[in-house]
Backbone as JSON Lines, residues from 0, in Angstrom:
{"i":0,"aa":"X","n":[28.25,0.55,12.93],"ca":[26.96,0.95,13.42],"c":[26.14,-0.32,13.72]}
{"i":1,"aa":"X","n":[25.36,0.02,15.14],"ca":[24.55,-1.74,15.42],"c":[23.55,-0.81,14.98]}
{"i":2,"aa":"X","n":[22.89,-1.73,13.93],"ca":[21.66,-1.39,13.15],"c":[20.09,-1.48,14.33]}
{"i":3,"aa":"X","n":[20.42,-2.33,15.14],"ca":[19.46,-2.26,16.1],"c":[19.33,-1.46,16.9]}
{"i":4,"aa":"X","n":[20.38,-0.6,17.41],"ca":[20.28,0.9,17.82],"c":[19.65,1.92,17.45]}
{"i":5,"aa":"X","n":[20.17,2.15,16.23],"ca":[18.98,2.78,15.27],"c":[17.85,3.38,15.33]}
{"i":6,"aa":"X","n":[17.78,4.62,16.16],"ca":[16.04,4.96,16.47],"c":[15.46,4.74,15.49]}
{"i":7,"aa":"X","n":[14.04,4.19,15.96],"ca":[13.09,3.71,14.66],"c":[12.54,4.76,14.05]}
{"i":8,"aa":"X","n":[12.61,5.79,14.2],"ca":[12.33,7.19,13.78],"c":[13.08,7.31,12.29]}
{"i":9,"aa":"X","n":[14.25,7.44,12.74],"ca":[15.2,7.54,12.05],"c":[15.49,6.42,10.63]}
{"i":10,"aa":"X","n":[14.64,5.18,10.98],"ca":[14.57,3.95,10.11],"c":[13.4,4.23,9.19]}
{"i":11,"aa":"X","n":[12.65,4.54,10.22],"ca":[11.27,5.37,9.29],"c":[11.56,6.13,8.03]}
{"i":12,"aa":"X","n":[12.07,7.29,8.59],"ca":[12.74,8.27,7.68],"c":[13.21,7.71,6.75]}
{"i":13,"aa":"X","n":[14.66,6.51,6.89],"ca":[14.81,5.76,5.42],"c":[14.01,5.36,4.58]}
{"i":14,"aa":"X","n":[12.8,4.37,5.44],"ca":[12.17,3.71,4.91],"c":[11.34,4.18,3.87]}
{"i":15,"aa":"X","n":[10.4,5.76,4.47],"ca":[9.79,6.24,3.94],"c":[10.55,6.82,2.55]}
{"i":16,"aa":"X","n":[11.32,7.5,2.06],"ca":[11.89,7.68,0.59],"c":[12.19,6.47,-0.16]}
{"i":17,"aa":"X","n":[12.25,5.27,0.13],"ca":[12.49,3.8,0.08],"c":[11.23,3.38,-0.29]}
{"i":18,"aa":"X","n":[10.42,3.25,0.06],"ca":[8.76,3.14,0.31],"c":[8.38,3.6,-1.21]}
{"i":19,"aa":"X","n":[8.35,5.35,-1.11],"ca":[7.75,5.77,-2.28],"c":[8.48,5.92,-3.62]}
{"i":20,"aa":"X","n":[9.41,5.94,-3.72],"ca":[10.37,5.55,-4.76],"c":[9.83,4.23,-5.51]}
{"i":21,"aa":"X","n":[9.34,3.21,-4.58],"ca":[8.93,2.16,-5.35],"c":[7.69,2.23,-5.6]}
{"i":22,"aa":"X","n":[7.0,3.34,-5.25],"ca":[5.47,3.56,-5.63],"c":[5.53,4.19,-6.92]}
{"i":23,"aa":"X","n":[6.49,5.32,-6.75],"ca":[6.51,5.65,-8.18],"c":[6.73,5.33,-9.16]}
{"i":24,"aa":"X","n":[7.9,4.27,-9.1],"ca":[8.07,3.7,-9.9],"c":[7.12,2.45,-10.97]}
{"i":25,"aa":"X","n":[6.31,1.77,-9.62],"ca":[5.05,1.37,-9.78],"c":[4.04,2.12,-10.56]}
{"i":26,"aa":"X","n":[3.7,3.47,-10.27],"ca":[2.48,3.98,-11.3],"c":[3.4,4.2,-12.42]}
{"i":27,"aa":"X","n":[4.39,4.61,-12.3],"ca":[5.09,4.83,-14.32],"c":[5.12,3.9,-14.93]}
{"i":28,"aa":"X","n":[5.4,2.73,-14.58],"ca":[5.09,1.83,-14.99],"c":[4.02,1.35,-15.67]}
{"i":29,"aa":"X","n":[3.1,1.4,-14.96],"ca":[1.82,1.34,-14.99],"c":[1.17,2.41,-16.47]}
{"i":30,"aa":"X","n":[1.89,3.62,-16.02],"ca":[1.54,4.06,-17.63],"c":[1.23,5.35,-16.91]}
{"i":31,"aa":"X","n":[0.88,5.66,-16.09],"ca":[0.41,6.95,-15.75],"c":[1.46,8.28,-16.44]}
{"i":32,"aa":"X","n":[1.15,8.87,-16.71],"ca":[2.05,10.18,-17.3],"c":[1.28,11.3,-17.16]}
{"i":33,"aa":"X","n":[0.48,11.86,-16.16],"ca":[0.03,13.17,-15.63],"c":[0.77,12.92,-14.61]}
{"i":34,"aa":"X","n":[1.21,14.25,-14.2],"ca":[1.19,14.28,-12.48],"c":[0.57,14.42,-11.71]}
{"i":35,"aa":"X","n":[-0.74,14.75,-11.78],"ca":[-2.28,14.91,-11.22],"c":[-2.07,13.56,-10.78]}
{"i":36,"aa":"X","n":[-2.25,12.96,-12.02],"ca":[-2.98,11.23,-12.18],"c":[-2.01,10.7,-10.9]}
{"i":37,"aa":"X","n":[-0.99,10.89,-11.06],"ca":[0.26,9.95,-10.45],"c":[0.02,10.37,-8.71]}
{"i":38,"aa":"X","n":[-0.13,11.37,-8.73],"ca":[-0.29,11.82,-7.07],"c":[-1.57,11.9,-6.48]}
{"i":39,"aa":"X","n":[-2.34,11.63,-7.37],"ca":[-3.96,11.2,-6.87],"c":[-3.66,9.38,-6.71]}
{"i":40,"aa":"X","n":[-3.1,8.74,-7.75],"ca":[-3.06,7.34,-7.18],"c":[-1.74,7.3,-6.45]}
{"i":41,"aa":"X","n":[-1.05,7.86,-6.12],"ca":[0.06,7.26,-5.05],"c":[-0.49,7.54,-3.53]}
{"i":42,"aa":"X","n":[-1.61,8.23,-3.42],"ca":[-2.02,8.15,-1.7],"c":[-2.79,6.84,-1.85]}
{"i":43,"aa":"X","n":[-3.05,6.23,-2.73],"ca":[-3.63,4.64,-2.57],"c":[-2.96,3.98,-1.86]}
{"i":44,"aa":"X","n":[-1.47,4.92,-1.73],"ca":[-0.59,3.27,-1.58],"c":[0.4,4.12,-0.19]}
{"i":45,"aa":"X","n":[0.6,5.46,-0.1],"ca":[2.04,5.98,0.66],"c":[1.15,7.03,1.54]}
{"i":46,"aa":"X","n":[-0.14,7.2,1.72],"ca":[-0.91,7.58,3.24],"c":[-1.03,6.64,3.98]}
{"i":47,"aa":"X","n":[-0.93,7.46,5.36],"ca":[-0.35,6.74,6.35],"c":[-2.0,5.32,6.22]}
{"i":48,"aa":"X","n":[-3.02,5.58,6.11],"ca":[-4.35,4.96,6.1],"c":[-3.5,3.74,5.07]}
{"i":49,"aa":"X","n":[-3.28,4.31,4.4],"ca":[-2.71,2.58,3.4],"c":[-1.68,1.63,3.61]}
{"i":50,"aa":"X","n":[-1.02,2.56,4.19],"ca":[0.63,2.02,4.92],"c":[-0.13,0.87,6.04]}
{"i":51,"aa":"X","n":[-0.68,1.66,6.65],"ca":[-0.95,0.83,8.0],"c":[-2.08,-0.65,7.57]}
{"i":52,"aa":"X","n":[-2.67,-0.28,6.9],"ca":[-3.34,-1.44,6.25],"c":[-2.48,-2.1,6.08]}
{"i":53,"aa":"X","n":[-1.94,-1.88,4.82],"ca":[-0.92,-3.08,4.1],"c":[0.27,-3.62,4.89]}
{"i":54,"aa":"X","n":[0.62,-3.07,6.24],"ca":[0.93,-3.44,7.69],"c":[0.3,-4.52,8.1]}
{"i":55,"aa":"X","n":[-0.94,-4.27,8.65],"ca":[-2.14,-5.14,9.37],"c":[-2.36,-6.54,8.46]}
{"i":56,"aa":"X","n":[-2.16,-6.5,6.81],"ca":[-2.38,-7.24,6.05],"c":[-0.96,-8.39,6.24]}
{"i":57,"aa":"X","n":[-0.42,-7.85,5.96],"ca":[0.85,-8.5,6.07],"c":[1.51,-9.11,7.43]}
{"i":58,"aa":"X","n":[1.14,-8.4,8.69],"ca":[1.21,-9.62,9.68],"c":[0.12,-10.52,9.88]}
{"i":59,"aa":"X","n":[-1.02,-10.28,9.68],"ca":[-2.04,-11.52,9.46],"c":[-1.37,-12.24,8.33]}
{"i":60,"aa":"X","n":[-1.12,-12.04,7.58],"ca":[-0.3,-14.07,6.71],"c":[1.24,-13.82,6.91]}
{"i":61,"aa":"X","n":[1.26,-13.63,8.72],"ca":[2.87,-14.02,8.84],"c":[3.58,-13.7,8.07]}
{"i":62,"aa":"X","n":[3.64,-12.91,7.23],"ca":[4.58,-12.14,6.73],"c":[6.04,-12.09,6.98]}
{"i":63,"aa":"X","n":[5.85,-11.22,8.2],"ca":[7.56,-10.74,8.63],"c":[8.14,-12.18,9.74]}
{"i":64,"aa":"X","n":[9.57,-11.98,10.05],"ca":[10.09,-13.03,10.62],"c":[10.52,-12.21,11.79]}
{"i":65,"aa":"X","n":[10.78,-13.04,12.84],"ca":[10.49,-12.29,14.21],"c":[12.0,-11.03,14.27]}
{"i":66,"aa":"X","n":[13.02,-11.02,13.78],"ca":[13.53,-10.27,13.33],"c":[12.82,-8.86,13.37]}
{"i":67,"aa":"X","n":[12.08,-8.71,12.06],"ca":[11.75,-7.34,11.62],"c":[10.14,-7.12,12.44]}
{"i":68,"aa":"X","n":[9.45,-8.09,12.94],"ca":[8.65,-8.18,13.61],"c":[9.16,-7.3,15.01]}
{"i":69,"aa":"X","n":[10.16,-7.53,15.1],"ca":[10.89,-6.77,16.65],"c":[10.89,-5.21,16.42]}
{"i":70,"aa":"X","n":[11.42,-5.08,14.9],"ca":[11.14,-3.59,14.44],"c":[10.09,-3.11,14.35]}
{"i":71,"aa":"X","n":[8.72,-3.68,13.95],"ca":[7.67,-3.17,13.82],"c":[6.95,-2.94,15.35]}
{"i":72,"aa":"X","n":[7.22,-3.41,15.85],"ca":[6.76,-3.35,17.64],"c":[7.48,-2.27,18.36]}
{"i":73,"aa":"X","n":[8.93,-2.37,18.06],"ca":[9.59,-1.21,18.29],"c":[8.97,0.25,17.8]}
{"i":74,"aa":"X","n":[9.31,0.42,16.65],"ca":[8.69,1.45,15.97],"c":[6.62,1.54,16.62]}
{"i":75,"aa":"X","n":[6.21,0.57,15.95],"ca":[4.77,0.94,17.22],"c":[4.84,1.48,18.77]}
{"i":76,"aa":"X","n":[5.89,1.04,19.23],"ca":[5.64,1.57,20.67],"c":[6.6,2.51,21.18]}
{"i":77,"aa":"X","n":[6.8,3.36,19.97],"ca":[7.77,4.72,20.0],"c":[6.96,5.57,20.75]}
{"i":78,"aa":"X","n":[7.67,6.36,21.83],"ca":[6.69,7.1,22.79],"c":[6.48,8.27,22.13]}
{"i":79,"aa":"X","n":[6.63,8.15,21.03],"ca":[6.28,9.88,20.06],"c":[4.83,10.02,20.37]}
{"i":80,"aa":"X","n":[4.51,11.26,20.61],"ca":[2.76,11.53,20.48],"c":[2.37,12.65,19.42]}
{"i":81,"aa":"X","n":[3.07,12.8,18.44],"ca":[3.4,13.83,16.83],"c":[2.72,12.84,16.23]}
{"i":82,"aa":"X","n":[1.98,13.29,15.48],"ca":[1.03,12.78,14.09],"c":[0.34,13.82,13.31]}
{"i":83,"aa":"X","n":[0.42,13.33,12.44],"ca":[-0.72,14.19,10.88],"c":[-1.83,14.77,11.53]}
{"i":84,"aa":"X","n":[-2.82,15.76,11.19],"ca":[-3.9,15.93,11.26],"c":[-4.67,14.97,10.89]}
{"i":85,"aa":"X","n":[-4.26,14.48,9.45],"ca":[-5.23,13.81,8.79],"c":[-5.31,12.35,8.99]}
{"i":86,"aa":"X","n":[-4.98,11.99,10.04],"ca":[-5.03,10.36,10.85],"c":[-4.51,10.75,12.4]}
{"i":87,"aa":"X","n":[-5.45,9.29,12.7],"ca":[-5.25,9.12,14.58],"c":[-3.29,8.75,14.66]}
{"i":88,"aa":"X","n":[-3.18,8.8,15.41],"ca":[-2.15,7.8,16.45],"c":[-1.92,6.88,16.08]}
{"i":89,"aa":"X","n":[-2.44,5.63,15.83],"ca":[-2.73,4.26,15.92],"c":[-2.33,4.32,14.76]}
{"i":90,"aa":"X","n":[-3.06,5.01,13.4],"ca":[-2.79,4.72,12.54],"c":[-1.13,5.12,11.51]}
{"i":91,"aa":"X","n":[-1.13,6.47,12.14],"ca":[0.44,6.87,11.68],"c":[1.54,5.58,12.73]}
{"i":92,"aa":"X","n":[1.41,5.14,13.53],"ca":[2.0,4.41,14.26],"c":[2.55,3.12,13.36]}
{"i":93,"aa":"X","n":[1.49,2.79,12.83],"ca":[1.36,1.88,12.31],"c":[2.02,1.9,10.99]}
{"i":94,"aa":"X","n":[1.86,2.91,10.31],"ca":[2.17,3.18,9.21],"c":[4.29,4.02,9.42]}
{"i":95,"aa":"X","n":[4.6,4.25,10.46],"ca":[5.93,4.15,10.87],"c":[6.52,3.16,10.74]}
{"i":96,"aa":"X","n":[5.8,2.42,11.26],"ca":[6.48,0.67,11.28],"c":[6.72,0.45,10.34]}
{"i":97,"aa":"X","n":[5.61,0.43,9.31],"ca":[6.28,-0.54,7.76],"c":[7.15,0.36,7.47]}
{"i":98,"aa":"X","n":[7.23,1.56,7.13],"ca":[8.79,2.6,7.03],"c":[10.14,1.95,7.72]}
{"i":99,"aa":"X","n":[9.71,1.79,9.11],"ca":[10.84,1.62,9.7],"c":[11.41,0.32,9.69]}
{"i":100,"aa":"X","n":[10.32,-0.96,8.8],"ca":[11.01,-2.53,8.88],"c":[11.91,-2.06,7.4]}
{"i":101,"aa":"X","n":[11.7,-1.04,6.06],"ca":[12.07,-1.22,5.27],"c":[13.36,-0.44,5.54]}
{"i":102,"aa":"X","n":[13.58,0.66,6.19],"ca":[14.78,0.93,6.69],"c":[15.79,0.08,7.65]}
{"i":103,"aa":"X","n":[14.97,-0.7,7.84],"ca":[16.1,-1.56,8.64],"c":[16.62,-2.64,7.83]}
{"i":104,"aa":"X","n":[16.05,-2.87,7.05],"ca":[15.98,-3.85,5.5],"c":[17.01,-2.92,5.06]}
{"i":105,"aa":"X","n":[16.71,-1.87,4.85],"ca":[18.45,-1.17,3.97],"c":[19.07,-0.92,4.46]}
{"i":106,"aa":"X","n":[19.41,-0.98,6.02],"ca":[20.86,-1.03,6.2],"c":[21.41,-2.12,6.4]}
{"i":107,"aa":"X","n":[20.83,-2.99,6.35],"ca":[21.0,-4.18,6.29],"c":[21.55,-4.89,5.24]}
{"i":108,"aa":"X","n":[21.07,-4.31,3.99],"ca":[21.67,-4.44,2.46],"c":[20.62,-5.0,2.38]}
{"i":109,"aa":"X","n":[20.07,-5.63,2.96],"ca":[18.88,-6.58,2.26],"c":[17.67,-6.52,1.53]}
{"i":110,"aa":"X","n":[17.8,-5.85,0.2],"ca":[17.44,-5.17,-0.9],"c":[16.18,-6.45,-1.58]}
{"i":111,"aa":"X","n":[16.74,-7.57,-1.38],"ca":[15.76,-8.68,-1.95],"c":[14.86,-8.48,-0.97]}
{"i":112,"aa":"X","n":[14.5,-8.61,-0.24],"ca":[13.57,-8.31,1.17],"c":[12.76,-7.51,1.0]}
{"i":113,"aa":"X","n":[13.45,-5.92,0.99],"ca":[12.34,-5.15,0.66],"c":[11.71,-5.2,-0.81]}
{"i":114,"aa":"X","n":[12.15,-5.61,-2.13],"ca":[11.73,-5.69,-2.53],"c":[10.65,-7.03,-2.96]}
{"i":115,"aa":"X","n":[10.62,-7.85,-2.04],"ca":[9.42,-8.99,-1.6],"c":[8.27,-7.9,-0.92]}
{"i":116,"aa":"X","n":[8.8,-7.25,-0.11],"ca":[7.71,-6.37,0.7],"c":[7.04,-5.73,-0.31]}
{"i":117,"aa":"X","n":[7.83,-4.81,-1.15],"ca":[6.9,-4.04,-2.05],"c":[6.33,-4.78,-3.36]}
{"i":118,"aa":"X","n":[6.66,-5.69,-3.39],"ca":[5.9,-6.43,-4.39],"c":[4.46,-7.11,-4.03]}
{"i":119,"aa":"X","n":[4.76,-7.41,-2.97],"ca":[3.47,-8.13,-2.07],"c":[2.38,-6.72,-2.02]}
{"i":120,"aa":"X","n":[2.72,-5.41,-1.65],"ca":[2.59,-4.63,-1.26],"c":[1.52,-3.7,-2.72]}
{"i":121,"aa":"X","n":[2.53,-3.73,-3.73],"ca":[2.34,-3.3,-5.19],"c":[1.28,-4.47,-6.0]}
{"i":122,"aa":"X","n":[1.67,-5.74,-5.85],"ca":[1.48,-6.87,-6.37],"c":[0.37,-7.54,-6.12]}
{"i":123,"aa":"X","n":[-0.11,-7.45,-4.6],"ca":[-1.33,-7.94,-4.1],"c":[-0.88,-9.52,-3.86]}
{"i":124,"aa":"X","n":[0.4,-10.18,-3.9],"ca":[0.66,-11.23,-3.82],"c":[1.7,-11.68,-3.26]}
{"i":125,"aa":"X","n":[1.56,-12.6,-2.17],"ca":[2.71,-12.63,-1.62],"c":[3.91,-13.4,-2.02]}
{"i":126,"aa":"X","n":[5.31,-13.29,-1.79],"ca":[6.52,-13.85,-2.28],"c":[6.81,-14.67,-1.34]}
């Protein structure tokens, strides 16, 4: 399989169970033990409004390498016009992308990667 083929849709889709898996794992950590608690703070981090931030954040300090940068442009300029109620265009767009650089990160194997992403991401600090 050429991983660059790959509709970014479809990378998304990885990305996204990839994504929140490490969120959760993040608030248990953290100590949370309601499930209220845990799913009131995981839209801090896995709505599309936060995704796309922590997107926007992360290519302002150069972050990605032109590589996965190609994915995130890709995935942005997916001619899909499907989105949430509860956000524009722009912003689920946006918030595809970081899904779809971390799916391309796992088929890739490249497991250290994404987990630089979600640490930066979780961490507030970059690797």
């Amino acid at each position: 399989m050429n991983i660059l083929e790959v509709n970014v849709l479809v990378l998304a889709y990885l990305g996204d169970g990839i994504y929140e898996n490490y969120v959760r794992h993040f608030l248990v950590a953290k100590g949370f033990s309601n499930v209220n608690n845990l799913q009131e703070e995981s839209i801090k981090y896995v709505s599309a409004k936060a995704q796309a931030s922590f997107l926007k954040s992360l290519i302002n300090n150069n972050f990605f390498n032109t590589d996965e940068l190609s994915i995130i442009k890709r995935a942005r300029n997916y001619k899909g016009s499907r989105h949430p109620k509860n956000c524009d265009i722009i912003t689920y767009k946006h918030a595809t992308s970081l899904e779809a650089v971390i799916g391309y990160l796992d088929l890739k194997g490249n497991n250290a990667r994404i987990k630089c992403i979600m640490d930066t991401i979780l961490g507030g600090k970059i690797c």
